[in-house]
C-alpha positions as CSV (number, residue, x, y, z in Angstrom):
1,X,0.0,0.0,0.0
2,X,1.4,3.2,-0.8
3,X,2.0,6.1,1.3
4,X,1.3,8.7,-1.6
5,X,-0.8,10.1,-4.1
6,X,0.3,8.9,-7.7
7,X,-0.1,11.7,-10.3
8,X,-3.3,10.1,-12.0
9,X,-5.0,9.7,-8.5
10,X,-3.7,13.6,-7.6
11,X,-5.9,14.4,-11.0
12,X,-8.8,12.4,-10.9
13,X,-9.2,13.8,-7.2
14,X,-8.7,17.3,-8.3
15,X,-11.5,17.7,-11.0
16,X,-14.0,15.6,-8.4
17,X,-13.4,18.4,-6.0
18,X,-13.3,20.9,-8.4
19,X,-16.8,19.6,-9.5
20,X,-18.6,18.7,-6.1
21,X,-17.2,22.6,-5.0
22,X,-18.8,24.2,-7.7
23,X,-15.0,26.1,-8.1
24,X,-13.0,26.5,-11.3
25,X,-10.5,24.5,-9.8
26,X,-8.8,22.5,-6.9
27,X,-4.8,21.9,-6.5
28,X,-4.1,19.1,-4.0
29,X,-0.6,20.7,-2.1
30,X,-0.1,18.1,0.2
31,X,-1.5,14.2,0.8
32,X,-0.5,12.0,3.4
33,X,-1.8,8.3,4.5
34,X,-2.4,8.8,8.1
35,X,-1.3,5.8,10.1
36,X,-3.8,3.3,11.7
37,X,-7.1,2.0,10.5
38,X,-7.5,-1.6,10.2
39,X,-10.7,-1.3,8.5
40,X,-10.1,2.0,6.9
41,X,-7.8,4.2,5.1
42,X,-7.5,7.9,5.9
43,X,-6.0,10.5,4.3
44,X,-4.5,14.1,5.0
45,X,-5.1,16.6,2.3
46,X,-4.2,19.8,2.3
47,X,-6.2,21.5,-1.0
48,X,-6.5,25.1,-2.5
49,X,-10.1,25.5,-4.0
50,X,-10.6,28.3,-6.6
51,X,-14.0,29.9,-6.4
52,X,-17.0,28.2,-4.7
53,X,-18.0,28.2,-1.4
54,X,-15.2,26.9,-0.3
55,X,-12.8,29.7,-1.9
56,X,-9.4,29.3,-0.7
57,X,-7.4,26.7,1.2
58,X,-9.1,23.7,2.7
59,X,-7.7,21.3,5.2
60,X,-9.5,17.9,4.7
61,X,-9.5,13.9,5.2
62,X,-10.6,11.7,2.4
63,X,-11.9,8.6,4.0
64,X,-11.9,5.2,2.5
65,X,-12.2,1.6,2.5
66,X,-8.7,-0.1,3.1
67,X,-7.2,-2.7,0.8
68,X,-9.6,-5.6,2.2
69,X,-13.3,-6.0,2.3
70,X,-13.0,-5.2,6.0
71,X,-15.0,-6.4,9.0
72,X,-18.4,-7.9,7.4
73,X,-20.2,-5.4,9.6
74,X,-18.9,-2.5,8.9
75,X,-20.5,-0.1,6.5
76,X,-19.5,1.2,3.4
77,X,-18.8,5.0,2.6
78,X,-21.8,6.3,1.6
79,X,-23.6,4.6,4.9
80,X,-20.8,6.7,7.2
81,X,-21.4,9.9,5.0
82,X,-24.9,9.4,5.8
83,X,-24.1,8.7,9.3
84,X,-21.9,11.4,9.8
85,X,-24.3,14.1,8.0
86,X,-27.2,13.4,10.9
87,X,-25.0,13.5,13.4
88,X,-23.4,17.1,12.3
89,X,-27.1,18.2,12.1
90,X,-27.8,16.6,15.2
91,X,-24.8,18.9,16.9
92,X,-22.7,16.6,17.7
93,X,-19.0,17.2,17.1
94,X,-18.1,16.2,14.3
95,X,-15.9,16.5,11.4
96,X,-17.9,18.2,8.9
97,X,-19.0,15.9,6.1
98,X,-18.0,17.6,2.7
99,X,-18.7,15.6,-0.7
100,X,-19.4,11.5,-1.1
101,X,-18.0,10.0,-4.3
102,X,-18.8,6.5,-5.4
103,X,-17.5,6.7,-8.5
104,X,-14.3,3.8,-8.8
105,X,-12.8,5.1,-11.8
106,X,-11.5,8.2,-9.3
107,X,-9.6,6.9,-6.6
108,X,-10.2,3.1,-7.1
109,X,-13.0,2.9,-3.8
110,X,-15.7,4.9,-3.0
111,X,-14.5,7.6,-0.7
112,X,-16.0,10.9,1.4
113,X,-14.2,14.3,2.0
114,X,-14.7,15.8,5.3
115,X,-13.1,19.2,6.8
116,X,-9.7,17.9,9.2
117,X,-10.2,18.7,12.7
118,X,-6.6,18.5,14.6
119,X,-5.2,17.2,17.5
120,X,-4.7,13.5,18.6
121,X,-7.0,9.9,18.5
122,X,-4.0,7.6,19.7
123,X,-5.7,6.3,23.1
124,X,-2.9,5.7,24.6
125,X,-1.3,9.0,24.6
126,X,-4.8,10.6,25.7
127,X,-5.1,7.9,28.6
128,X,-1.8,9.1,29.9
129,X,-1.0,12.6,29.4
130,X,-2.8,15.5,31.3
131,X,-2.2,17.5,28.6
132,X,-4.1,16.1,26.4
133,X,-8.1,16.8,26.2
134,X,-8.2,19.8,28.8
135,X,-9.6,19.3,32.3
136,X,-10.6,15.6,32.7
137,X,-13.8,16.1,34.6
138,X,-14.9,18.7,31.8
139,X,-13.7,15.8,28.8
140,X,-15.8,13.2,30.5
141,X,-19.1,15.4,30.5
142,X,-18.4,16.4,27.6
143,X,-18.1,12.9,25.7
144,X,-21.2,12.2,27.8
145,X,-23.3,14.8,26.7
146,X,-21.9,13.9,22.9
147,X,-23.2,10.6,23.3
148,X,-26.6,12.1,24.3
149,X,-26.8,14.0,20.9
150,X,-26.0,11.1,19.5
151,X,-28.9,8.8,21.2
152,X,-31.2,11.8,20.1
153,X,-31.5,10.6,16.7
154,X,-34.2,8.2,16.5
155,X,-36.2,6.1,13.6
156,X,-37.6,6.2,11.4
157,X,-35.3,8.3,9.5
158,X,-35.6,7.9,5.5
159,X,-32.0,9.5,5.5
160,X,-30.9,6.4,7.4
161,X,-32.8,4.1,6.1
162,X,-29.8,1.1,5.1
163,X,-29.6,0.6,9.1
164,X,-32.2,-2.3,9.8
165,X,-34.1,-2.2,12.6
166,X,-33.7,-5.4,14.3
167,X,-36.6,-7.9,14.9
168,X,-35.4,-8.7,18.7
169,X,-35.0,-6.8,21.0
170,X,-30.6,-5.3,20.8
171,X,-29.8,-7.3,23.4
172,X,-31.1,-10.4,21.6
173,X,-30.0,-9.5,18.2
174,X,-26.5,-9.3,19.4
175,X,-26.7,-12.7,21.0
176,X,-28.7,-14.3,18.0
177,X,-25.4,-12.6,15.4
178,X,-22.7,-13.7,18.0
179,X,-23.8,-17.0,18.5
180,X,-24.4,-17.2,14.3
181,X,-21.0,-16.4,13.8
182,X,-19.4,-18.4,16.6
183,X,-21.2,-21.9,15.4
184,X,-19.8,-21.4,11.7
185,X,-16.3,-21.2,12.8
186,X,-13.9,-23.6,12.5
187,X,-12.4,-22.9,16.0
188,X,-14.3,-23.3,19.4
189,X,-14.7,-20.8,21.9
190,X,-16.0,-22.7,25.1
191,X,-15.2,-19.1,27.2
192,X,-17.9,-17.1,24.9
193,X,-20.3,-19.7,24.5
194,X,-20.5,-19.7,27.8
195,X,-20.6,-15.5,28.0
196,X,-23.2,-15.8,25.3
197,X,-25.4,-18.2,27.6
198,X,-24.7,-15.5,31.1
199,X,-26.0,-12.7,28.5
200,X,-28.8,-14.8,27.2
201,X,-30.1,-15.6,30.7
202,X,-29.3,-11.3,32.1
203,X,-30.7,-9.9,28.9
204,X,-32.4,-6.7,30.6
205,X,-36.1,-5.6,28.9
206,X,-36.4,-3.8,25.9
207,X,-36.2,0.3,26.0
208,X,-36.5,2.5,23.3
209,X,-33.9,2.0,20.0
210,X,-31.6,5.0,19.5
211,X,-29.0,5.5,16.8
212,X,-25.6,4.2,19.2
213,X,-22.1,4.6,17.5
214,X,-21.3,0.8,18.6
215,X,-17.4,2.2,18.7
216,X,-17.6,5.2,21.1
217,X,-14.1,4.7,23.1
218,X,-11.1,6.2,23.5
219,X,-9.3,6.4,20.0
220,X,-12.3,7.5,18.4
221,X,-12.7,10.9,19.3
222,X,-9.5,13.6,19.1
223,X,-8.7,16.0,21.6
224,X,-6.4,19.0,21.2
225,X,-5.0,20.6,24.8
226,X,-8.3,22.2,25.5
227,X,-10.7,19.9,25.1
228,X,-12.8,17.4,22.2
229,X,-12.4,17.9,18.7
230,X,-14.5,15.5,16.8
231,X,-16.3,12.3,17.4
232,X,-14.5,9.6,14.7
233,X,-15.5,6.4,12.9
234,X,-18.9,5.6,12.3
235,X,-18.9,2.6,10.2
236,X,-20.5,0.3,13.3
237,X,-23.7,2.8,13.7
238,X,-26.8,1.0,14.5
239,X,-30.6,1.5,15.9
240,X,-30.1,-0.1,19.4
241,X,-29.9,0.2,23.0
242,X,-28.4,3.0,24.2
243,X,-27.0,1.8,27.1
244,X,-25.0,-0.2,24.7
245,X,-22.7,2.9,24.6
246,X,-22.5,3.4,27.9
247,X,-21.0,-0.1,28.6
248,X,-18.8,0.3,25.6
249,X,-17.1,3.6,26.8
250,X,-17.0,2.4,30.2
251,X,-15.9,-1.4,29.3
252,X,-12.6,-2.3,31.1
253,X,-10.9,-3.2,27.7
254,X,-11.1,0.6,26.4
255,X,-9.1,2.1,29.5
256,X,-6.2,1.2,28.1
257,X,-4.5,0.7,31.2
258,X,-6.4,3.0,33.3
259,X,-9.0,0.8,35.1
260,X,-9.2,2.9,37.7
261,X,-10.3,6.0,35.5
262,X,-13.8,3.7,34.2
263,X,-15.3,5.9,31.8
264,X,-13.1,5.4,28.9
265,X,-9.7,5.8,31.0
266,X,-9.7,8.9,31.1
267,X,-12.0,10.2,34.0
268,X,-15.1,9.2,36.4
269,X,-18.1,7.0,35.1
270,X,-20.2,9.5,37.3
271,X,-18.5,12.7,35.5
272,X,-19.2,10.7,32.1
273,X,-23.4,10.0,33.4
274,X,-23.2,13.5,34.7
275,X,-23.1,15.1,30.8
276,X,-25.2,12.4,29.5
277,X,-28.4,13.0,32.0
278,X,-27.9,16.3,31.7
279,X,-27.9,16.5,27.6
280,X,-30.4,13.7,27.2
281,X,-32.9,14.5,30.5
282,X,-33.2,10.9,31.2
283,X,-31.1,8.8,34.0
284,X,-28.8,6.3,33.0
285,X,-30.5,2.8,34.3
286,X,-26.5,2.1,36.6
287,X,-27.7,-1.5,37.3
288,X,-27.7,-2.7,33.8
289,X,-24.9,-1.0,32.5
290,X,-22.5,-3.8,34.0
291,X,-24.6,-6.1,31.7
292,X,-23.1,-3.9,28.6
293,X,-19.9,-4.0,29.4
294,X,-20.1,-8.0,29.9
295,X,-21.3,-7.3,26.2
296,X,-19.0,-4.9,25.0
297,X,-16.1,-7.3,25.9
298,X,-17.9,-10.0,24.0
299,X,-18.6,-8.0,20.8
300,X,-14.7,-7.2,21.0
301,X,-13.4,-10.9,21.3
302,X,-15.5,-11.7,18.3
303,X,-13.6,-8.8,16.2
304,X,-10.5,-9.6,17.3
305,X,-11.3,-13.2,15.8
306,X,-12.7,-12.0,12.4
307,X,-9.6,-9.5,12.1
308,X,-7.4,-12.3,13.1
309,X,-8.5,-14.6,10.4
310,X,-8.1,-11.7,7.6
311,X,-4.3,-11.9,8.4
312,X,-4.5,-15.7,9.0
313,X,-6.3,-16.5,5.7
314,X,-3.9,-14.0,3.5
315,X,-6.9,-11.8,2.8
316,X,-4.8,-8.9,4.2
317,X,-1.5,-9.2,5.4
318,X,-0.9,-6.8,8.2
319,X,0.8,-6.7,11.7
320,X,-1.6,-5.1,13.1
321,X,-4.7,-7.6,12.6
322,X,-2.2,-10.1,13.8
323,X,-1.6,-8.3,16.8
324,X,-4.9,-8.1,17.5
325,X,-5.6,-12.0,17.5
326,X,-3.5,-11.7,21.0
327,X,-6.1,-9.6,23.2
328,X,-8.5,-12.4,22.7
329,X,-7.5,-14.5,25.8
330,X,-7.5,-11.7,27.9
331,X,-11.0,-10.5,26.9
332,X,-12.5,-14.1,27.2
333,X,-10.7,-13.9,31.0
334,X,-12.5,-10.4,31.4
335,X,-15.9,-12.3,30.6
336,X,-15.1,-14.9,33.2
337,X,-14.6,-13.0,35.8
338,X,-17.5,-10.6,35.6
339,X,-19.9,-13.4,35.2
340,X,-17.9,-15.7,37.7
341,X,-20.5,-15.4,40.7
342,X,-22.8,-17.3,38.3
C-alpha cells in the first residue's frame, strides 16, 4: 500500500473536488496516509479551492475503504457519510461531512471528504497525558453529553434508512449474530459460549432504539490541549440500546491501562453519566450497564477473531490484525470474571 498520491489519482481527485465545489478548480498541495485504521484508510489533504463556497485553502481527510473487504459489519462510505451528516445536524462534534464519491474510476474505492479537525485519537497517549483533552472532569461530561446527541436521533429516519431495525430486542440480536457467527467457525470458543449463555439468561427488557455509534471509546474521538475535537468512525452505527454505549465507553478493555479512570480511562463514570443525564434529560438505568460492558467485551473478542483470520487466511496481510488475534485470551478472562459469581 502506498504512502502517496500517484499523479493520475492527484488528477482524478482534483476535477471531483473541483466539480462537487462548484470552483473552477482545486490543487491538492499536500496528501498523506495517516497511520492506523484496520478497517479504513485515511488520508491528510491539504487543498487550494478556486471559487466556490469553499474559496481558498481547505484542510480535509478523504476517507476510504482499506485494501480488504474489511470487518463484514462494517458499512460502506456512503452509509458513514450518511451517518456522519445526521450526526453534524444533530450537533454533535463532528468532522464536517463535505462531498461522497462513489464513483471507482477516481480513486479506485468509494471515498467521502470531510473538513480535518486537529489534535490527537491515539488512546494511549490521551489515557496518559494531562495534557491532552483539557480538564478531565470537563472531557468526561463532555463525551457524555456527545453521546446524548447522538442517542437523540431516532427512527424512522428515510435519510438512514440502510440501518435495519432489528426484529429482537438489541440485546437479543447481538446474542442471536454472536452465536451465528461463533457456530460457523472452525475454531471453538467454550469461554464465549459460555458469555453468550450469562448474557442470554441477564438480557435486561427492551427500552426505546436509538441510533448508538457501537465504537464510542477512547481512540475515536480527538482531543487538542483544551478539550474534544470530533467524534470519529462511524462505520458500526446501529438503531439499538443505548445503554450499549454506555458499557462500551466504560468497558474495562477501552481504559487502556487505566482501570481505575472507568469511563473510557480517562476520568469518572459518574463525571461521564453527569453530561449524559444532563444533555439527554433521562437517568442512566446504573444496574444494567454492568450487563453492557459483559457485552461490550464480548462483541470485541469476536472482532479480534474476524480481524485475526483476515491476516491468518492472507486476505490482508498486516501486523496489526495479527496483533490483534492476542487480546482475545484476555478478553474471554474479562468475561469470566464478571460473570464468575454465576
Amino acid at each position: 500500500m502506498s504512502s502517496a498520491l500517484h499523479e493520475g489519482q492527484r488528477a482524478a481527485l482534483e476535477r471531483f473536488i473541483a466539480q462537487a465545489a462548484g470552483a473552477r478548480a482545486a490543487a491538492i498541495t499536500q496528501a498523506q496516509l495517516l497511520s492506523g485504521g484496520a478497517i479504513q484508510e485515511n488520508w491528510r489533504l491539504d487543498i487550494h479551492i478556486d471559487g466556490g463556497a469553499h474559496d481558498g485553502p481547505l484542510a480535509a481527510v478523504l476517507r476510504c475503504d482499506s485494501a480488504s473487504a474489511g470487518v463484514a459489519t462494517s458499512h460502506g462510505r456512503a452509509q458513514e457519510f450518511a451517518l456522519l451528516k445526521a450526526a453534524h445536524v444533530a450537533g454533535v462534534t463532528v468532522p464536517e461531512p463535505l462531498w461522497l464519491c462513489q464513483d471507482r474510476a477516481v480513486f479506485g474505492r468509494p471515498f467521502f471528504v470531510m473538513r480535518r479537525v486537529e489534535g490527537t485519537a491515539a488512546a494511549h497517549r490521551i489515557v496518559k497525558d494531562p495534557a491532552l483533552g483539557g480538564d478531565r472532569v470537563r472531557l468526561a461530561e463532555q463525551l457524555g453529553r456527545e453521546l446524548a446527541r447522538i442517542h437523540s436521533i431516532r427512527p424512522p429516519r428515510p435519510d438512514l434508512a440502510f440501518l435495519p431495525v432489528p426484529e429482537l430486542p438489541p440485546a437479543a440480536w447481538l446474542i442471536d449474530r454472536a452465536r451465528r457467527w461463533l457456530d460457523g467457525h472452525e475454531l471453538p470458543h467454550p469461554v464465549m459460549e459460555w458469555g453468550l449463555r450469562w448474557l442470554e439468561r441477564h438480557a435486561p427488557a427492551p427500552g426505546e432504539l436509538n441510533l448508538c455509534h457501537r465504537d464510542y471509546r477512547s481512540g475515536n474521538y480527538m482531543v487538542d490541549g483544551q478539550g474534544l475535537t470530533g467524534i470519529l468512525d462511524w462505520e458500526f452505527a446501529g438503531w439499538s440500546d443505548p445503554l450499549e454505549d454506555i458499557g462500551w465507553f466504560c468497558a474495562k478493555c477501552w481504559r487502556f491501562g487505566r482501570n481505575e479512570r472507568e469511563a473510557g480511562g480517562i476520568g469518572a463514570r459518574e463525571d461521564f453519566y453527569r453530561g449524559y443525564e444532563a444533555e439527554s434529560g433521562r437517568a442512566i438505568a446504573r444496574e444494567q450497564v454492568r450487563y453492557w460492558e459483559v457485552m461490550a467485551h464480548m462483541n470485541w473478542a469476536l472482532i479480534s477473531i474476524q480481524q485475526a483470520q483476515r491476516h491468518v487466511s492472507g486476505e490482508e496481510s498486516s501486523l496489526l490484525l495479527a496483533l490483534t488475534a492476542h487480546i482475545t485470551p484476555e478478553l474471554e478472562w474479562e468475561i469470566l470474571s464478571m460473570t464468575e459469581e454465576d
